[in-house]
C-alpha positions as CSV (number, residue, x, y, z in Angstrom):
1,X,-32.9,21.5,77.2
2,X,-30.2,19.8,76.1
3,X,-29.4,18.1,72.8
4,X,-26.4,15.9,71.6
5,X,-24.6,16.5,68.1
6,X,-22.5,13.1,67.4
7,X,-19.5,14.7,65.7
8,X,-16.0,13.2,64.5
9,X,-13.9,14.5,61.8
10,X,-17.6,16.4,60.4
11,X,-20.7,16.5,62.1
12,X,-22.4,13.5,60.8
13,X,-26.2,13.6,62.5
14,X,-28.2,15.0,65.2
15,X,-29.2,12.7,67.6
16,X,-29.9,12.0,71.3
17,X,-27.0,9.0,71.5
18,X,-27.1,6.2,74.0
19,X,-24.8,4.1,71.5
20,X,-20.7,5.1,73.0
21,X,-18.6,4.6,69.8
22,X,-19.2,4.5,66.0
23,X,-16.8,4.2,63.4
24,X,-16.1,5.7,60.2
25,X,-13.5,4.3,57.4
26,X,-10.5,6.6,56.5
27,X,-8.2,4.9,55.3
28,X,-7.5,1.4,53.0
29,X,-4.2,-0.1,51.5
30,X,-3.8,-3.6,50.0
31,X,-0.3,-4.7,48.7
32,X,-1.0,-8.1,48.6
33,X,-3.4,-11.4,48.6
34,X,-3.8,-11.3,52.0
35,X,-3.4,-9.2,55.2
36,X,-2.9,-10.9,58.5
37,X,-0.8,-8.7,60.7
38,X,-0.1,-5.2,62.0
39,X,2.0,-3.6,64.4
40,X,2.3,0.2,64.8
41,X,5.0,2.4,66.2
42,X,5.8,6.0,66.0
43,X,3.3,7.1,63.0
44,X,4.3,4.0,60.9
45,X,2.3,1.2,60.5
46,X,4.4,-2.4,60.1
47,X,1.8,-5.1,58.0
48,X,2.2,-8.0,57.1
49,X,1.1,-10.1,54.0
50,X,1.3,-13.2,52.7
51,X,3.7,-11.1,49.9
52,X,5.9,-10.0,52.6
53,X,6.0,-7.2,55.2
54,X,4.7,-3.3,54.6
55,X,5.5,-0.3,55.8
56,X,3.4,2.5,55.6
57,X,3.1,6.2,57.1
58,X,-0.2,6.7,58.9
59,X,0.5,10.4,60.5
60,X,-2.4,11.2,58.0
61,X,-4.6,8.0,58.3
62,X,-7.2,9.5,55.1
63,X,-4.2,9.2,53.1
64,X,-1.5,6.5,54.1
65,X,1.2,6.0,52.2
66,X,3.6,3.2,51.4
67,X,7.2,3.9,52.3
68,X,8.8,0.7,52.5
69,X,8.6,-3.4,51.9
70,X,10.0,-6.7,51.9
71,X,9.8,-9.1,50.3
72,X,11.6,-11.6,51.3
73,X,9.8,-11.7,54.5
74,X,7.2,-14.2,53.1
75,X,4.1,-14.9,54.9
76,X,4.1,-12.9,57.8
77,X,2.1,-13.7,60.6
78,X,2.8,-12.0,63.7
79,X,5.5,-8.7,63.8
80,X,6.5,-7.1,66.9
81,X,8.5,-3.8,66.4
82,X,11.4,-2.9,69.4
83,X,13.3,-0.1,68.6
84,X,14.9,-0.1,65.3
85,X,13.8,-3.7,64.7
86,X,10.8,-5.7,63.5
87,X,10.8,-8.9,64.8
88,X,8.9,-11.3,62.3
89,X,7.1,-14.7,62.7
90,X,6.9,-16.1,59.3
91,X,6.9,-19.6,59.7
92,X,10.8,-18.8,60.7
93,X,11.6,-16.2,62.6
94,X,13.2,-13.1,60.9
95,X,14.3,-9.9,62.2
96,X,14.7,-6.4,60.2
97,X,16.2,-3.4,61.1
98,X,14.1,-0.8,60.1
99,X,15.8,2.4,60.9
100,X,15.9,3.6,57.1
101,X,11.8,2.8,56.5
102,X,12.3,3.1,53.5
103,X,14.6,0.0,53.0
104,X,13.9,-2.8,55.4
105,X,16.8,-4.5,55.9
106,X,16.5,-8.4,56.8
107,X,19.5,-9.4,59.2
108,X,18.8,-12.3,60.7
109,X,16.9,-15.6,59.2
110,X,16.0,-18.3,61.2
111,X,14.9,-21.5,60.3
112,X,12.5,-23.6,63.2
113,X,13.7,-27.0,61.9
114,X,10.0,-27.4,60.9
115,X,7.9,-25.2,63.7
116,X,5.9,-22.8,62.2
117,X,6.4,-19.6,64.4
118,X,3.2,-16.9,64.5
119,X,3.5,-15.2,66.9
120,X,6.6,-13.2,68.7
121,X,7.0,-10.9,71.7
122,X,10.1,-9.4,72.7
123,X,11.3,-8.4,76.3
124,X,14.7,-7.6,77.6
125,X,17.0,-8.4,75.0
126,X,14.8,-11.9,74.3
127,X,12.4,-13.0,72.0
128,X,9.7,-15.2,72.8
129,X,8.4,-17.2,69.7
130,X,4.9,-19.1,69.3
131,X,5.2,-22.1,66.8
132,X,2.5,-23.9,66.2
133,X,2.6,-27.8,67.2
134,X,6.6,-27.9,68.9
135,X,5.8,-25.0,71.0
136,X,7.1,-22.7,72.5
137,X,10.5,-21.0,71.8
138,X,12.9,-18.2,73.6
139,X,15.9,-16.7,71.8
140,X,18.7,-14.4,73.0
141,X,18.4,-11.5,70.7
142,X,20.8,-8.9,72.5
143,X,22.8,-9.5,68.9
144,X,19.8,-9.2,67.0
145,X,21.8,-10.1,63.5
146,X,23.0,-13.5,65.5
147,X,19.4,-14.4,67.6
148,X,20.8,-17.5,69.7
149,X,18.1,-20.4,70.6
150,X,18.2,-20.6,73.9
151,X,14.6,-22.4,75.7
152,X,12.1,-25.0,74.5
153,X,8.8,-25.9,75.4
154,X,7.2,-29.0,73.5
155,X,4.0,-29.3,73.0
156,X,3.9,-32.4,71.5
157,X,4.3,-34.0,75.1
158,X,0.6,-31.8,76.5
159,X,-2.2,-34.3,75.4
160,X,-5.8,-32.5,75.4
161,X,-8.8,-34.6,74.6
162,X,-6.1,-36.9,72.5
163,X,-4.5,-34.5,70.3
164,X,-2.3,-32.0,70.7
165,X,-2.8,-27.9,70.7
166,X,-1.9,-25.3,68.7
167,X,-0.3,-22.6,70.4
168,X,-1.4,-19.2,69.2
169,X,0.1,-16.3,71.0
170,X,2.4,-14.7,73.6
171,X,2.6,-12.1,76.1
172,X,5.4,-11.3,78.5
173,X,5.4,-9.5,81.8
174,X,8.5,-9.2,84.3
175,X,9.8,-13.1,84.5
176,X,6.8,-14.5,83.2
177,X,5.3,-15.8,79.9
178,X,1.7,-16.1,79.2
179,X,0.8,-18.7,76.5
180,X,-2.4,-18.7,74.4
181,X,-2.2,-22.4,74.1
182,X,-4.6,-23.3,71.3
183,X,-6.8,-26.2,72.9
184,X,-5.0,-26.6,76.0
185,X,-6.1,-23.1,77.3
186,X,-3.9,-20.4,79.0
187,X,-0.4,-21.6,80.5
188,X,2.1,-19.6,82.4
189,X,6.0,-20.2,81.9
190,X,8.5,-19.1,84.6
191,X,11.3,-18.0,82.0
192,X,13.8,-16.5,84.8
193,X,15.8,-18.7,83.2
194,X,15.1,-18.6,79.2
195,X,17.5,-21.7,78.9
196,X,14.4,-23.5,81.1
197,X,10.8,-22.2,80.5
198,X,9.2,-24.0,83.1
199,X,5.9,-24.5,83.1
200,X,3.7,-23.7,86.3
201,X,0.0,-23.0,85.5
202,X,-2.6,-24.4,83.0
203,X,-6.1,-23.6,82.6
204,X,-8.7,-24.4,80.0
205,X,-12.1,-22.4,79.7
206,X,-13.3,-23.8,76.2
207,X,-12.7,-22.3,73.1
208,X,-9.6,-22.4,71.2
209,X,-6.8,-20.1,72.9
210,X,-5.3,-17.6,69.8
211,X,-3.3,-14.7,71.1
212,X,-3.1,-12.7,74.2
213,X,-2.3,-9.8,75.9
214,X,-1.3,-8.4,79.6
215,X,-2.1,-4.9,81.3
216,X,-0.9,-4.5,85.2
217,X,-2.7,-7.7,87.1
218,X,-4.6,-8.6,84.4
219,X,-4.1,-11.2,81.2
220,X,-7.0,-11.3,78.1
221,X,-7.5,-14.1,76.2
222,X,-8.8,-14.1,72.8
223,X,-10.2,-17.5,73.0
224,X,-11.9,-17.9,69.5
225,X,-15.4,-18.7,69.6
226,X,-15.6,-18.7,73.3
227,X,-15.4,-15.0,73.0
228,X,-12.5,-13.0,75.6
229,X,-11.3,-14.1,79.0
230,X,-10.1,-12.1,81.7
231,X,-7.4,-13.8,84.3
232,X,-6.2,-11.9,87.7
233,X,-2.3,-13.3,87.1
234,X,-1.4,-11.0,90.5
235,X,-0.1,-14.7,91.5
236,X,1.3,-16.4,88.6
237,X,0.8,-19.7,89.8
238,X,-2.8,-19.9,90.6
239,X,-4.9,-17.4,87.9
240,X,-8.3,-16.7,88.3
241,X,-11.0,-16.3,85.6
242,X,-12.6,-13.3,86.6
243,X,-14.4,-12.1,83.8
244,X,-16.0,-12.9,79.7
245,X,-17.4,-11.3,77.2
246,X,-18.7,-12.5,73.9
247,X,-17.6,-11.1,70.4
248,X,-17.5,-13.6,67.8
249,X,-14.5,-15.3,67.0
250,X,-11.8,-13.1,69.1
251,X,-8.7,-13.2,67.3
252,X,-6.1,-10.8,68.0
253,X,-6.1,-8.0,71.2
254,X,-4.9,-4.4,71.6
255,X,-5.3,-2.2,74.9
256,X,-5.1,1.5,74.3
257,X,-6.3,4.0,76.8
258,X,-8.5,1.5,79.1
259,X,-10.3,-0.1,76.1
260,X,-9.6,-3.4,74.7
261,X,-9.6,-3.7,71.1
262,X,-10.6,-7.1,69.3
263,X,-10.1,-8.5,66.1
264,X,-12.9,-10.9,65.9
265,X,-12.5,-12.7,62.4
266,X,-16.3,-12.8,60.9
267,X,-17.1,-10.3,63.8
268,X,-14.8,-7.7,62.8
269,X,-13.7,-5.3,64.9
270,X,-15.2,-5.0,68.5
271,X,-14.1,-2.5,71.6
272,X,-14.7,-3.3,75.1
273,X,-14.2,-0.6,78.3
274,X,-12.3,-3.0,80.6
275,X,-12.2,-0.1,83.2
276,X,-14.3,-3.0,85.3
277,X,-12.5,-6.2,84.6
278,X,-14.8,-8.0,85.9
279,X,-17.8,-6.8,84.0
280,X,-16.4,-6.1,80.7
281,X,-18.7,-4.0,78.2
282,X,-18.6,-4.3,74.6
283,X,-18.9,-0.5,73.9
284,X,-18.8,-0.4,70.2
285,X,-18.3,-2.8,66.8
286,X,-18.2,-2.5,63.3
287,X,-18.8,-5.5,60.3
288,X,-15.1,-5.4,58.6
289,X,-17.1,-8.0,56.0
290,X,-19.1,-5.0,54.7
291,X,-15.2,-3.7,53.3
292,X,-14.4,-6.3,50.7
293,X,-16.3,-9.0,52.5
294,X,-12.7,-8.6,54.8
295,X,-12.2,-10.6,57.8
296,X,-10.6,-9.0,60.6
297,X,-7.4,-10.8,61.7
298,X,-5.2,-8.4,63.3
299,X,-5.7,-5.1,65.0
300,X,-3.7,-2.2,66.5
301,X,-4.3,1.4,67.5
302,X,-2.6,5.1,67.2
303,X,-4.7,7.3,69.0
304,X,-8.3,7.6,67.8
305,X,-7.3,5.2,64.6
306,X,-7.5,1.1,64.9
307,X,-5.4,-0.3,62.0
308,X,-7.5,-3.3,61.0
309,X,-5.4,-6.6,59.0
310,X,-8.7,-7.2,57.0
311,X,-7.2,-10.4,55.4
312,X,-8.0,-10.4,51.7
313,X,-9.5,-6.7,51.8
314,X,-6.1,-5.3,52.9
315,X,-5.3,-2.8,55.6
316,X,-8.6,-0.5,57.2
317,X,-8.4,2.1,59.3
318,X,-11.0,3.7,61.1
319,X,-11.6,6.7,63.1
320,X,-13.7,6.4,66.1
321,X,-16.3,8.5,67.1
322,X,-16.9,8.5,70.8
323,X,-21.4,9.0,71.3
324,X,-22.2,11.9,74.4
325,X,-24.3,11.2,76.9
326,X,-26.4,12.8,79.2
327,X,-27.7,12.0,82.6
328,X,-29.4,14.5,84.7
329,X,-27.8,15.3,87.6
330,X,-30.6,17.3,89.4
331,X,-33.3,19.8,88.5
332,X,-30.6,22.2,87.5
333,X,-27.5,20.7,86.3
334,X,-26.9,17.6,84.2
335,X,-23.8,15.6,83.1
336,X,-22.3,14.8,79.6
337,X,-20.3,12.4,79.6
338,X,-18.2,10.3,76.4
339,X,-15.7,7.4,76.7
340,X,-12.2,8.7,77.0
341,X,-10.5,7.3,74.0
342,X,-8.2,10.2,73.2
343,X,-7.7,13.6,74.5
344,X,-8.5,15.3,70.7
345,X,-11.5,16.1,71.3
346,X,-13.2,19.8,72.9
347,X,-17.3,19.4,74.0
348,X,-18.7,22.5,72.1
349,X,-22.2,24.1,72.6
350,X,-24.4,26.2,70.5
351,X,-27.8,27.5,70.5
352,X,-29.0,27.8,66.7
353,X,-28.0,24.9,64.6
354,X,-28.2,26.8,61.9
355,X,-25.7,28.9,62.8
356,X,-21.8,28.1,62.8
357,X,-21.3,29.8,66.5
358,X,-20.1,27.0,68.2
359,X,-18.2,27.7,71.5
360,X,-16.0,25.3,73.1
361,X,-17.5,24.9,76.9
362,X,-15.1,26.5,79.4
363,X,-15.7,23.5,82.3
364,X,-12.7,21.3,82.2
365,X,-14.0,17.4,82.3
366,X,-12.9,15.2,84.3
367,X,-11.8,11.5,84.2
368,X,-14.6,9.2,86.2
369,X,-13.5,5.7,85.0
370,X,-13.1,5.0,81.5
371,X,-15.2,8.5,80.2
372,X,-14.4,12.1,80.6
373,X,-17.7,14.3,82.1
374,X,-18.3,17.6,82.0
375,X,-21.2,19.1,84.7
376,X,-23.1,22.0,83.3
377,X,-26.2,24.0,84.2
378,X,-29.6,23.5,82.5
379,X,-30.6,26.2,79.8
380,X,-34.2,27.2,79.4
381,X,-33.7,27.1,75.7
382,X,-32.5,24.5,73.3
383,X,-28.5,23.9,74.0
384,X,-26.3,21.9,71.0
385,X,-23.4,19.7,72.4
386,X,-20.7,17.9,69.8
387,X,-17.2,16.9,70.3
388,X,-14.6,18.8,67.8
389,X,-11.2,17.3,67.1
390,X,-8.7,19.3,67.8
391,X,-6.8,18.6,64.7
């Protein structure tokens, strides 16, 4: 027989688990009113407040610490780090150089003329700004103390249902750039030349389009109450909805190791295995409102850990615990299997669990989608299975 012990950083129950994820908070920071934005790179968490932006060090997510700010970054409401840069939608668009952590340094301040930028993405020596009601935006950046305005995109002249949309977010792949467009949907700009963003696809699925992201052939849209959209974008010019899944008010999107990551406002924080795009699976979630009644506005991941902006609760992070399985594979061998969200964890077995003689199984797993499986024979007496980290 074989029994399932859920285990993450300690072994938290005894259960036979059909459930694939759980979470458990680690980690909380609040330096400011509100939290609406996070961006991490290299062990340091970048988070921004309406007090300015945050740095903190999150190599030990039970105990993050602070290691640099700005103030004079204002309300920040999108930040995208490249290299020794954050790149900072603020209402204006600011950029940092962030090579000392501990002293932010803003170099470059620029004002939209009355835009209100949210949201930036940055791709070959360009940045591609979101703002609000006049659009979208594209600067030269190669000088990143001297950004240089080089393509508009007004959407004041796109008329939806008599009024016009609210662009939320952008993502950029090879000479493409794909718009969450507020209420006129998903759009695709040809930017092969950033002085002419030229706009060649629309679509509109419902719901109001807030940020989104790209992996390979494949765009998601966080699309507000209408839950997540899945394009094939293979041809720019003609994308195909291929694929929904519900989750609240879907806010802001992370990928990370074939799972999609969603900050769903008043749902919190939801995962989906997108290892089927067509058939995406919302694998595990977790109520951010029961931290500080927070609201999940932002999310990003380093390894195992999602870094949740939890609006007026602050900054969350979680550590997920991926559930086994087991499925029996004949009369004498079955499979345990659990979603492959990092490579920190070792299956371990033992026969008394009253005993601390656990053994770390010898089969190597392998990678069958989105989950790691290990195939092992059946015992005639009880067997105890739990995932260790390895750190």
């Amino acid at each position: 027989m074989l029994v399932l012990v859920t285990c993450g950083l300690l072994c938290i129950s005894v259960q036979v688990s059909f459930a694939q994820l759980s979470f458990v908070n680690i980690g909380y920071a609040r330096d400011g009113n509100y939290c609406n934005a996070v961006e991490v790179s290299s062990n340091f968490a970048y988070v921004g407040y309406n007090t300015g932006l945050r740095i903190y060090d999150v190599s030990n997510p039970t105990n993050l610490t602070k290691v640099g700010f700005a103030d004079d970054a204002g309300f920040v409401l999108g930040v995208t780090v490249s290299g020794v840069y954050a790149y900072v939608a603020n209402g204006n668009f600011d950029i940092y150089n962030v090579s000392s952590r501990t002293n932010p340094i803003r170099i470059a301040d620029v004002g939209l003329g009355g835009a209100s930028a949210s949201d930036v993405a940055i791709s070959g020596g360009y940045a591609y700004l979101i703002t609000g009601r006049d659009g979208f935006r594209i600067f030269n950046v190669s000088n990143p103390t001297n950004p240089i305005s080089l393509g508009h995109f007004d959407n004041h002249s796109i008329i939806t249902d008599n009024h016009t949309p609210t662009s939320g977010g952008v993502a950029v792949s090879g000479h493409y750039a794909y718009v969450a467009n507020g209420n006129d949907g998903l759009r695709v700009f040809d930017v092969s030349n950033p002085t002419n963003p030229v706009s060649i696809f629309q679509r509109f699925d419902g719901g109001n389009a807030l940020s989104i992201i790209v992996s390979n052939n494949y765009a998601f849209l966080a699309n507000n109450n209408d839950g997540i959209r899945v394009y094939d974008i293979s041809n720019p010019s003609n994308v195909v909805n291929i694929g929904q899944a519900g989750g609240a008010y879907a806010t802001k999107l992370f990928i990370s190791s074939g799972y999609l990551y969603a900050a769903n406002d008043v749902g919190g924080l939801h995962v989906y295995d997108i290892s089927n795009v067509t058939n995406v699976l919302d694998v595990g979630n977790f109520r951010t409102q029961d931290y500080g009644g927070g609201i999940a506005e932002d999310v990003a991941v380093s390894g195992m850990y999602p870094c949740v902006a939890n609006w007026n609760d602050g900054l969350r992070i979680f550590q997920i615990i991926p559930s086994l399985r087991i499925n029996a594979a004949n009369g004498q061998l079955a499979v345990v299997s659990w979603p492959a969200i990092s490579v920190d964890f070792l299956l371990q077995e033992n026969s008394d669990l009253n005993t601390t003689n656990w053994v770390t199984v010898t089969n190597l797993p392998s990678l069958i989608g989105n989950r790691y499986q290990v195939t092992l024979a059946l015992k005639p007496n009880n067997q105890f299975y739990r995932l260790n980290l390895t750190h």
